[in-house]
C-alpha positions, 0 to 999 in steps of 0.5 A: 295535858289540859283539854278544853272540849266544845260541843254543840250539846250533851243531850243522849247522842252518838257524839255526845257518848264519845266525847264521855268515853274520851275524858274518861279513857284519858285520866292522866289529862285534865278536861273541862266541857263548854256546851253551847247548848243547854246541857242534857244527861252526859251534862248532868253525868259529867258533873256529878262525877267531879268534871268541870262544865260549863253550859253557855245555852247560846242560843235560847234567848238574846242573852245567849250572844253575851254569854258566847263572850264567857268563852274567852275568860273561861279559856284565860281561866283555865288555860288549856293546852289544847281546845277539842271541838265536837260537832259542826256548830262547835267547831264553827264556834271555835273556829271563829274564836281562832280567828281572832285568839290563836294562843291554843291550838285548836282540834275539831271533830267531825261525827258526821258523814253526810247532811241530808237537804231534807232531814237536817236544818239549812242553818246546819248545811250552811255551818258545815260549808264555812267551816270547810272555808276556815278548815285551811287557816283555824284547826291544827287537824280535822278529826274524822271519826271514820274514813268515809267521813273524812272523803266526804268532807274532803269533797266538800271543800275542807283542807285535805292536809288537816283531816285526819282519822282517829275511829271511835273507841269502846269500852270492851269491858262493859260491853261484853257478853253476858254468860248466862242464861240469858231468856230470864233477862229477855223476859224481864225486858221485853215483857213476854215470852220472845218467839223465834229469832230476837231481831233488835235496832237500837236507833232514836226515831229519826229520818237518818234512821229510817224505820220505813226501811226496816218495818218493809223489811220486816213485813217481807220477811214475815211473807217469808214464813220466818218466825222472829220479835224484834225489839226497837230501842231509842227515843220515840219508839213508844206507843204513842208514837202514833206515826209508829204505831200506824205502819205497824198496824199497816203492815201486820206486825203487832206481834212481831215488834215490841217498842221498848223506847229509851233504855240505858242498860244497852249492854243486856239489850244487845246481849239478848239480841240473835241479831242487831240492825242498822237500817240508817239512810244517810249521815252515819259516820262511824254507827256507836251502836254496831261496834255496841253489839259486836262488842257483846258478840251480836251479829249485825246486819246494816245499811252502807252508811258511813263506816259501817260496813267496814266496822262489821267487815266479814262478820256481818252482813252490809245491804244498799240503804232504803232496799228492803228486799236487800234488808230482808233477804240479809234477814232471812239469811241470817236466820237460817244460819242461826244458832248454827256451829258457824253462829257461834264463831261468827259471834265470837269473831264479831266480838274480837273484831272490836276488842282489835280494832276500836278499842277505847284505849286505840282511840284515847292513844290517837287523839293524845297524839294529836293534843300533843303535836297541836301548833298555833296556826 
């Protein structure tokens, strides 16, 4: 098949990350990528790979209304038997092209659980609500990336007989534990020796994010007497993040947070974690990052957010969002139970889980199956 994908950007995201994972999982099918926006590193990687991409940047200046019309010609050129759309502002653009081309069928994917009023953009809220009007009449289906997603937008207003689930699946092969002596990696990354159990989020600075939560939870956990380092992983956790560094410095935890920033080699990262958590508030839909961890065989604590506890399952441990005194306790838990015979098997359940359930092989086979059911509605 030839899939035509649409996504608002390709900048360093959890979405954009899955689409990569896709092309790749489906080599047997031709891909070219349209970007609405203005490119990024999976942009730059799927390029220098060979694949076809197509960066409309539309909405940096005037001239990007007139590049929204190259979308046309590129789908005539390329003649796709499906059109795959990412993101809110993809599928909105998609579905206003459906309105008034229906020679493909087109498929939109929803990455999302909820919006926050506060923390994401209005224009965003309203593009969500006309894509549940257009729901009923553009998509052959709505593709959920997790169960939670899809009853949201279900109360939301989209049509019920197009949604659909197809969970997000992981390369379980570079994922993976690594079998060895693991502290030479620890002190490579983290710079210095690391004291008591190695807590670890990996989560750009962000409202969704939460780091409020899990600096309190911290904070607490240290009153508690537990000796721990943790690790913070993503962009903007730097130091001259000066919001940061002033809630580290308020609570007393200097010693005890190393900020590591962006980092690409995520697999050691979560290999020389004891624990990976998630202390998101709102708008996880299906958290790459847990089945990340749980794929290397780290255990995780997070929030109930999106699918996350049902990805962690039993392996895990799952706390109310925006509670630090539930976060913490989770911690201290998890900490008393380290390196204990039943760590080691919660490790490894925690790795058999993913490798069952969301594989990359179990999410390639769900969205074929769509592309090749797919009608001009």
């Amino acid at each position: 098949m030839k899939i035509l994908h649409v996504i608002t950007d390709l900048k360093d995201g959890g979405a954009e990350a899955v689409l990569y994972r896709l092309v790749h999982a489906t080599p047997c099918d031709t891909h070219r990528v349209i970007c609405l926006g203005n490119g990024g590193k999976y942009a730059d990687l799927f390029s220098k790979e060979g694949y076809s991409v197509d960066v409309l940047d539309i909405k940096s200046s005037l001239l990007g209304f007139i590049r929204a019309f190259r979308f046309k010609k590129i789908v005539d050129d390329f003649n796709p038997d499906a059109i795959q759309a990412h993101m809110y502002h993809a599928n909105f653009f998609t579905g206003i092209y459906g309105c008034f081309f229906r020679s493909v069928p087109i498929f939109w994917g929803i990455h999302h659980t909820n919006l926050d009023k506060k923390a994401d953009p209005n224009v965003t809220h309203i593009i969500s609500k006309l894509c549940s009007k257009l729901s009923f009449n553009v998509p052959s289906s709505v593709i959920c990336c997790g169960y939670k997603s899809k009853l949201v937008h279900l109360d939301s207003g989209y049509s019920e007989e197009k949604l659909t689930v197809v969970p997000n699946g992981y390369d379980t092969n570079s994922f993976k534990p690594i079998l060895q002596d693991l502290n030479p990696i620890r002190n490579s990354i983290a710079g210095r020796k690391l004291d008591g159990i190695v807590l670890g989020a990996v989560a750009r600075f962000a409202p969704q994010k939460d780091h409020n939560n899990l600096l309190l939870s911290l904070s607490a956990l240290k009153n508690k007497g537990v000796k721990f380092t943790c690790l913070l992983v993503g962009i903007g956790l730097v130091k001259d993040n000066s919001e940061l560094i002033s809630k580290i410095v308020h609570l007393g935890l200097e010693d005890e947070i190393i900020l590591l920033g962006q980092q690409s080699n995520i697999n050691e990262i979560m290999n020389i974690l004891d624990v990976h958590v998630t202390s998101s508030a709102f708008g996880e839909a299906f958290p790459n990052v847990i089945c990340e961890a749980m794929s290397c065989g780290t255990p995780c604590i997070t929030t109930d957010v999106g699918d996350a506890g049902y990805i962690v399952g039993d392996n895990g441990w799952v706390v109310p969002p925006s509670s630090p005194n539930a976060l913490a306790g989770a911690l201290a838990e998890a900490a008393a139970n380290f390196e204990t015979s039943d760590w080691f098997t919660r490790k490894a359940n925690a790795r058999k889980r993913i490798c069952d359930n969301f594989s990359i092989e179990r999410m390639a086979r769900g969205y074929r199956k769509y592309w090749a059911q797919g009608e001009v509605l």
